[in-house]
Every structure is written in structure tokens, then in C-alpha cells.
matplotlib code that plots the C-alpha trace (Angstrom):
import matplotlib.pyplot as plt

x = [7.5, 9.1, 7.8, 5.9, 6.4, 4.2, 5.2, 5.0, 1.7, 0.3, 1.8, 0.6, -3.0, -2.6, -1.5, -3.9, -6.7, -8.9, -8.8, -9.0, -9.9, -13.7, -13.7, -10.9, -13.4, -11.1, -7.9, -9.6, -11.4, -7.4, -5.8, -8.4, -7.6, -4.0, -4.3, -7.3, -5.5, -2.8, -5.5, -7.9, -10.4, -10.9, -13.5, -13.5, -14.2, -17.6, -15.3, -14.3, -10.5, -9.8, -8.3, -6.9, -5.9, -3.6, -3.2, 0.2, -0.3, -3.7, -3.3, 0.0, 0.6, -1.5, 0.7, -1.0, 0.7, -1.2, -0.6, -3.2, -5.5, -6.3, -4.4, -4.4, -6.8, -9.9, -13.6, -16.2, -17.6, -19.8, -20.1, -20.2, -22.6, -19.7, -19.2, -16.2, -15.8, -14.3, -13.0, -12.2, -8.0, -8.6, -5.0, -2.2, -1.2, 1.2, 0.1, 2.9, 2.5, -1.0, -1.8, -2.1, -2.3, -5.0, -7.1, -10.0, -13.5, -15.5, -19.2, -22.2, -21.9, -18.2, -14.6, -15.1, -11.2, -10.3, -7.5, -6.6, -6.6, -4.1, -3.9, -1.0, 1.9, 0.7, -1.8, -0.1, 1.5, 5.5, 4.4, 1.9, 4.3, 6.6, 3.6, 2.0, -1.1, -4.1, -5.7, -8.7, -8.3, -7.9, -10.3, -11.3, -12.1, -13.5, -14.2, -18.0, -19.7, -22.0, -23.0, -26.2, -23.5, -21.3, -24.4, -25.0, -21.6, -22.7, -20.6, -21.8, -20.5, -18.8, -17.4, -14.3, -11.3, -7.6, -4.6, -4.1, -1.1, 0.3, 2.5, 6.1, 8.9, 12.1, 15.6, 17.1, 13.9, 14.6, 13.1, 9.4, 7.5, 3.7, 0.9, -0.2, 2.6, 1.8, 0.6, -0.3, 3.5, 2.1, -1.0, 2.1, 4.0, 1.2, 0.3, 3.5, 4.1, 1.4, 2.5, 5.6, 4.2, 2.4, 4.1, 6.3, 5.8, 4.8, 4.0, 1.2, -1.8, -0.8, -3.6, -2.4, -4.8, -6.0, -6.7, -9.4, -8.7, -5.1, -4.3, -7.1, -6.1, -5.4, -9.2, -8.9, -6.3, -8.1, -10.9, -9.6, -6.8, -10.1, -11.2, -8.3, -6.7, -3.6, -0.6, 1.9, 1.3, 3.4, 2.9, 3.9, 4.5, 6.2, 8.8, 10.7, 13.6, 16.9, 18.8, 17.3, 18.9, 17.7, 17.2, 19.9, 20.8, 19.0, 15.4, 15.8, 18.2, 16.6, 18.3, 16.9, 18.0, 19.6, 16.6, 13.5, 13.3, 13.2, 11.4, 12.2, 10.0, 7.4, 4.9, 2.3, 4.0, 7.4, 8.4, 8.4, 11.8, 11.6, 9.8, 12.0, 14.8, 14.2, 13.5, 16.9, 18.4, 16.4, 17.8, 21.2, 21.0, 19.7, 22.1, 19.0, 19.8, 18.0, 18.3, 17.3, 14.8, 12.9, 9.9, 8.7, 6.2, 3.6, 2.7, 1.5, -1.2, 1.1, 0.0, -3.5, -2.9, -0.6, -3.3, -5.8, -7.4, -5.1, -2.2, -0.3, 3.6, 4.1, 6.9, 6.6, 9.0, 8.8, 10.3, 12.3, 10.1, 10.9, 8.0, 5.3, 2.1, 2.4, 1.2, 3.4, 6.5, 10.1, 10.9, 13.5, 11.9, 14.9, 13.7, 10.1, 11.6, 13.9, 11.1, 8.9, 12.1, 13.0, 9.1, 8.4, 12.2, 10.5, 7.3, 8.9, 10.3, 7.7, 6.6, 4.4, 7.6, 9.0, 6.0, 6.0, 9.5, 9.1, 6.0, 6.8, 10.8]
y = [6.9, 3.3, 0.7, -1.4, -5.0, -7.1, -6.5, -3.0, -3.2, -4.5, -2.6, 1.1, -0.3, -0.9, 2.5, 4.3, 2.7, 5.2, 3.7, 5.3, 4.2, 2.6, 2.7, 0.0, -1.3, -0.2, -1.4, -4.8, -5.6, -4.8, -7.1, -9.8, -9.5, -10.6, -12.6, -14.9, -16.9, -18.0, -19.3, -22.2, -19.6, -16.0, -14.5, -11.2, -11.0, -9.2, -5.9, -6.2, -7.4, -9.7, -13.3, -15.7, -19.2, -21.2, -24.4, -26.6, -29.1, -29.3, -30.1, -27.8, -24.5, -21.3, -18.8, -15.2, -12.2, -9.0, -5.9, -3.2, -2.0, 1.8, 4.9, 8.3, 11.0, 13.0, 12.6, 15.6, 16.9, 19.9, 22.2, 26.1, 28.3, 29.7, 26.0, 24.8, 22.0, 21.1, 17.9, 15.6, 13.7, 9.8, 8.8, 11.3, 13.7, 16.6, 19.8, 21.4, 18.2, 19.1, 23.0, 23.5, 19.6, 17.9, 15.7, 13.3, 13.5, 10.3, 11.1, 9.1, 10.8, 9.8, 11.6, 15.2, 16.7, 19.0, 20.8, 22.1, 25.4, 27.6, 31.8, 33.3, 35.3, 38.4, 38.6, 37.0, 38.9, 38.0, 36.4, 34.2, 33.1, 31.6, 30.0, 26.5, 26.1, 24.8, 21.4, 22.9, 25.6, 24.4, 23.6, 22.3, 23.5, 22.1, 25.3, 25.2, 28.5, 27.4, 24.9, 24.0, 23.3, 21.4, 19.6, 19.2, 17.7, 15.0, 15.9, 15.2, 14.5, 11.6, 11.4, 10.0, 12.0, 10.9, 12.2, 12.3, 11.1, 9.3, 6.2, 6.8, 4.7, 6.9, 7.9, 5.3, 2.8, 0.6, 4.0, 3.9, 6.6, 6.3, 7.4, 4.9, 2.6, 2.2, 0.2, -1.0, -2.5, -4.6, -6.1, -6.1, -8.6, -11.2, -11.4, -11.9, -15.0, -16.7, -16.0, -17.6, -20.5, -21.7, -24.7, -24.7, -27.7, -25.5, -27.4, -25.2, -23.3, -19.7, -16.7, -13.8, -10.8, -7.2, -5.6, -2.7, 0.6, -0.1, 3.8, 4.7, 1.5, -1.8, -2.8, -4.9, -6.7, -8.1, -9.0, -11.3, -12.8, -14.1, -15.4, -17.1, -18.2, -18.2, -20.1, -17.2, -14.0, -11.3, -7.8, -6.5, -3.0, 0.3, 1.3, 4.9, 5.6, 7.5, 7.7, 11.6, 14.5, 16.2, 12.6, 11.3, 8.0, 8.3, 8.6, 6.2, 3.7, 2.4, 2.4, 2.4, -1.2, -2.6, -5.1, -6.0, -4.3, -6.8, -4.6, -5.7, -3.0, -0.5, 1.2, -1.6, -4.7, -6.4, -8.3, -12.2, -13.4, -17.1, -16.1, -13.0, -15.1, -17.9, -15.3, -13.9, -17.4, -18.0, -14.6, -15.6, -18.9, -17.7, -14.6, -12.2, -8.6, -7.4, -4.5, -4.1, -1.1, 0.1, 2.8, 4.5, 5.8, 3.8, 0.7, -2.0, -4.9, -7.0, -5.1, -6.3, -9.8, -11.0, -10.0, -11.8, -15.0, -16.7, -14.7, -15.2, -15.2, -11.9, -10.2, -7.1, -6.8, -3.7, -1.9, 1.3, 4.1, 8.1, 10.5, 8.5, 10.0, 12.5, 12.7, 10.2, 8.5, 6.7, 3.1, 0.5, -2.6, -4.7, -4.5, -5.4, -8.4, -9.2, -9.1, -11.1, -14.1, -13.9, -14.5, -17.4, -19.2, -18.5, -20.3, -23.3, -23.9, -23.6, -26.5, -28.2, -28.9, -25.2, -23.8, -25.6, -24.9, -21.1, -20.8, -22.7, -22.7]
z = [-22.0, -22.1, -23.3, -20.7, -19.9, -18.3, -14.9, -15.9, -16.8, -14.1, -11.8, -13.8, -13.7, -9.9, -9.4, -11.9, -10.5, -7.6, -4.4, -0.7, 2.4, 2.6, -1.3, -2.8, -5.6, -8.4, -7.1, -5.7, -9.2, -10.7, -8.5, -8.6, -12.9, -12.3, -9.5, -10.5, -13.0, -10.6, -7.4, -7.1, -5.0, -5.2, -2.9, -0.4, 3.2, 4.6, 5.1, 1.3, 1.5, -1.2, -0.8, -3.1, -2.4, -3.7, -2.6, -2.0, 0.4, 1.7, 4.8, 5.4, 7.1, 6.4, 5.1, 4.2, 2.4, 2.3, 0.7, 1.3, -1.4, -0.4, -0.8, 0.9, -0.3, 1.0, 1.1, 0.9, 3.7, 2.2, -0.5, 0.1, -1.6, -4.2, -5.4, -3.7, -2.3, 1.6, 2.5, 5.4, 4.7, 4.2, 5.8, 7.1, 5.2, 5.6, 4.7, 2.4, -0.2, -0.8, -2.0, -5.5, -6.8, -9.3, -7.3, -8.9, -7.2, -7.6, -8.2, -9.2, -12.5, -13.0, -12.7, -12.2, -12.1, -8.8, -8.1, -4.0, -4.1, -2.6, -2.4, -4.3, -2.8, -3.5, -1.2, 1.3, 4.0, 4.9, 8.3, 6.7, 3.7, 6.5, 8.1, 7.0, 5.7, 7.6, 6.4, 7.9, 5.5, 1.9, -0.5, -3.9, -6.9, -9.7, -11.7, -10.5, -9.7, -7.1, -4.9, -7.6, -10.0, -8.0, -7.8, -11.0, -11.4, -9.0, -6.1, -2.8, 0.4, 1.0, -2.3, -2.7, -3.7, -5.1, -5.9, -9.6, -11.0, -14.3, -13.2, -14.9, -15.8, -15.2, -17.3, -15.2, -16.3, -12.5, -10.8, -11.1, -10.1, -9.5, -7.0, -4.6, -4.5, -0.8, -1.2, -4.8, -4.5, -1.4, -3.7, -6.5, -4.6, -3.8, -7.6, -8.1, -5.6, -6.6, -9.9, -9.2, -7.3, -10.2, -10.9, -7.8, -4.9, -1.7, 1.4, 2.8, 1.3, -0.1, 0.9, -1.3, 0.7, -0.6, 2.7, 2.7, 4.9, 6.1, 6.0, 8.8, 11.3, 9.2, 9.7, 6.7, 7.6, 10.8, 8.9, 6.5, 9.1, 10.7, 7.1, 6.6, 10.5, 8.8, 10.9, 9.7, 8.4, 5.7, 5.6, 2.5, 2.3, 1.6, 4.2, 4.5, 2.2, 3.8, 0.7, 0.0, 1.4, 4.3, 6.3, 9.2, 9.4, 12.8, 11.0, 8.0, 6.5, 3.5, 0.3, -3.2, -4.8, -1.6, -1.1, 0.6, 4.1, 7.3, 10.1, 13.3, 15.1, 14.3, 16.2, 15.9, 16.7, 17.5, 14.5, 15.3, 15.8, 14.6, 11.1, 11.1, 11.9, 8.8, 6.4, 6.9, 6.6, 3.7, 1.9, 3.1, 1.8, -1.7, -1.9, -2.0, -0.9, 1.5, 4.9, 8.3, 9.5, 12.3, 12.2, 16.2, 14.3, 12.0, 11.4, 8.7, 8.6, 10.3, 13.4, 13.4, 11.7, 14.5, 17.1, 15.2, 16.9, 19.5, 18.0, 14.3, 14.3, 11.9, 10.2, 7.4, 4.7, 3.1, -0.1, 0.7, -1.1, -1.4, -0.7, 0.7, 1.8, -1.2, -4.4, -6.0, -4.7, -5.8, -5.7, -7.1, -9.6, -8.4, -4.6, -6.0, -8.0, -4.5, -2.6, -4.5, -5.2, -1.4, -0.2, -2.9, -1.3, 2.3, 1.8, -0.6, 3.0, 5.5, 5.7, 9.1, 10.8, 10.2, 11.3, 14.2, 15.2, 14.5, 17.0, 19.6, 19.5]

ax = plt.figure().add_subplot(projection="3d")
ax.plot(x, y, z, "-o")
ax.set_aspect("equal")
plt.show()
């Protein structure tokens, strides 16, 4: 494996660590690690979304950047009498990415290892070989003989379970290939402002946001934007690659490399167009790359933080990503590092003024 940097490092810890929906402990206590030493205030909302502040101008703008801490996985529902375990899908899944793959359970006893169990092709019959397989249908197993030894593993229901996978720095050491990245990438990027902002002049107050259970309806997300009340909002996350065969220009245009995503529309909200608008000029201005998408389907935390309150002027900027909602998925470093440049430019300039203009025209 290559070497790893200390970007790299961070970003394999975020995606090691074992975090669904209604469980983001382990990703929250990473992110709070690397994002501690770069805010005046750390602290979490009553949901557990974590917030750091960083302060510019005390009396300036609000401006929030979120990234969501869970990931998609499963939680037991019951054990059966032979020792196998059933489960309920923490986030949407797609059932041909999940037979036969390694899956962590999280018990009070610690990691016990899993693995989604599938039948083999010999006793299948030819119709049923063409025919998916039910979510409703699979299973676990964690090599237990019966339920009292499942037990005695510590596995009960409600037990979180993860997809396992070992984050990897490709051949072609830009492609990074991890679990989680949405939307460890998200909490990535507001480490990494901050980070940035350090010893920068910023005329506003900086809320860099871990929000809990994004993946089952960005609740987290409008529980810290009513924390915070920020003036304008950032969702940071993954968006959907087109550059893999089998996808029409019709159902994704994202490119590997080609830069930070600016979504104009998604199925949760209508993308602001004065913040959408000076963050283009901005990226313009400061030749940073950057592309244009659109999702009918799905949504990110921007959908619930510009709902929040009286309302809160919202854009998402995404990073194209290959094989989301898997086990492990594909994306670029240089649209991490675009993203992160063309965000720290955007706030250097959004100041009360700006803010003003881009909210009320």
C-alpha cells in the first residue's frame, strides 16, 4: 500500500471508523480528533451532530458546512434458532451489491465479523439464477451454531452492522477507494476548511457540522441548523459519477478529477441561486475546476438545512464518486483538494454585505 500522508491519514481513519445511521460515535469522536485543533468551540447538538466553530468576525455572517457522519449498513432484527442472524437495511441499498460480503456486527462485547450469506448455484434452479435476491431473504452468518451462541457472542437486536472494508490508495495513487466515503469525504472537507482557515482573515463565524442520520432523512442536519441558525448553509457531499460504463449522459455527468459538483437541483431542494451563483464566480475567479449536476432522485443535508428556521439560502457541492451505496466506492483526491480550495475562497468572501445581497437580491 502507499505510503500515507497526512491527508491520507485522516481520511482512512474516517472511513475505517463504524458508523450507521443512529450510531455515528466512532466517526464523530474521529472527526472531532482532526477538527478540534483548528476551532475555538467543539460541542454536539441533543441529536448528536457535531459542530465546530471557528470564529472570523464575530459579529459576521453564519456560514455552516456539513458533511454527514453515518454510512449505510443494517441493524439486527432477530436471531433464529440455528444461529443466524436477520437484519433490518440502515439506508438504501440495492440488493445485488450485498450477497456474499463481510459485514462487522457491533456488540456489547465488541466486533464480531459477519458475512451475508447467499446459496450457491448448484442448488439454484435456472429461473431463480436470473431472478434477484430478496433483501427480505438474506442473512448473516457469523459461524455461530445457535441462537445461545449468537448470544454468547453478544449479538442482539439492534446491533449495529457495517460493511467491512480496508480504505485503499490505488495504482494511479489520486483514485482512492474506501467504504463510507459518503460521506466520510463530506466530514473530510470541513476539517479541511477549517484547517485552511487557520490563519486566514474570514469575515463571518465558520460552523464545520457532522450531521447524525443523513442516510434515513437528513434528521441531523435539521438539528444542528437550529443549533447553529446559520445565515447560509453548505452541503458537502458525495454526488453520482457518469464516467463508468453502462451510464447515459442522461443519468449522470460527473467526471472523476473534473472538480467539485455545483447541484442546481435534487429531489430535496432547489439549489439557491445567489449562493449558487457567487460560488461559481468565486471558482471562476480562482481558476478552480469544477461541473454542473442534477439528481430527480435523492437528496443531501442541504434539503433539511435550508428549511430550517425562517429558511437558510443553501447550495450542495458534491464530489463525483463511483459505486455509492456499496461496499466501497471510487473517488478523485484532486476534487477533494478543489473542493476544499474553492469553499475556503467562497467564505474569505462572504462577508455581511454579500450575505445580504445573496438573500435578498
Amino acid at each position: 500500500m502507499a505510503k500515507l500522508d497526512e491527508t491520507l491519514t485522516m481520511l482512512k481513519d474516517l472511513t475505517d471508523a463504524k458508523a450507521i445511521s443512529g450510531d455515528e460515535k466512532e466517526a464523530r469522536d474521529v472527526m472531532e480528533k482532526y477538527i478540534a485543533p483548528y476551532a475555538d468551540e467543539v460541542f454536539t447538538d441533543n441529536l448528536g451532530s457535531l459542530i465546530a466553530k471557528k470564529t472570523g468576525n464575530a459579529n459576521g455572517p453564519k456560514i455552516m458546512v456539513a458533511g454527514h457522519l453515518d454510512e449505510i449498513g443494517f441493524m439486527v432484527t432477530r436471531i433464529d434458532d440455528k444461529g443466524f442472524v436477520y437484519f433490518q437495511t440502515i439506508g438504501g441499498w440495492w440488493n445485488q451489491v450485498m450477497l456474499a460480503q463481510r459485514v462487522t456486527i457491533m456488540t456489547k462485547n465488541g466486533d464480531v465479523t459477519g458475512v451475508i450469506g447467499s446459496k450457491p448455484p448448484h442448488v439454484l434452479t435456472p429461473e431463480a439464477r436470473k431472478k434477484p435476491y430478496e433483501i427480505k431473504d438474506m442473512f448473516i452468518d457469523i459461524g455461530a451454531s445457535s441462537k445461545e451462541e449468537a448470544e454468547k457472542f453478544g449479538v442482539r437486536p439492534g446491533d449495529s452492522v457495517v460493511p467491512y472494508f480496508d480504505f485503499t490508495v490505488m495504482k494511479n495513487e489520486k483514485m482512492l477507494l474506501a467504504k463510507a466515503w459518503d460521506n466520510r469525504i463530506g466530514c473530510a472537507i470541513a476539517i479541511e476548511v477549517l484547517k485552511q482557515l487557520k490563519d486566514e482573515d474570514h469575515p463571518n463565524v465558520v460552523y464545520g457540522v457532522g450531521t447524525v442520520q443523513e442516510e434515513v432523512g437528513l434528521r441531523g442536519a435539521k438539528t444542528s441548523t437550529h443549533t447553529i441558525t446559520p445565515d447560509i448553509g453548505f452541503g458537502v457531499d458525495v454526488g453520482i459519477a457518469g464516467d463508468t460504463p453502462g451510464i447515459s449522459d442522461k443519468e449522470a455527468v460527473g467526471n472523476l478529477g473534473d472538480g467539485p459538483q455545483i447541484i442546481l437541483y435534487d429531489a430535496s431542494m432547489i439549489s439557491h441561486k445567489g449562493v449558487r451563483d457567487f460560488v461559481v464566480e468565486t471558482a471562476d475567479k480562482n481558476n478552480i475546476p469544477y461541473q454542473y449536476s442534477s439528481m430527480a432522485g435523492g437528496g443531501t443535508d442541504s434539503g433539511s438545512i435550508h428549511l430550517t428556521a425562517n429558511g437558510v439560502p443553501a447550495l450542495s457541492i458534491t464530489i463525483a464518486t463511483r459505486y455509492i451505496h456499496s461496499h466501497a466506492a471510487i473517488l478523485h483526491r484532486d476534487d477533494f483538494e478543489n473542493t476544499v480550495k474553492l469553499l475556503v475562497e467562497v467564505i474569505k468572501g462572504l462577508d455581511a454585505e454579500k450575505v445580504k445581497e445573496i438573500t435578498f437580491g
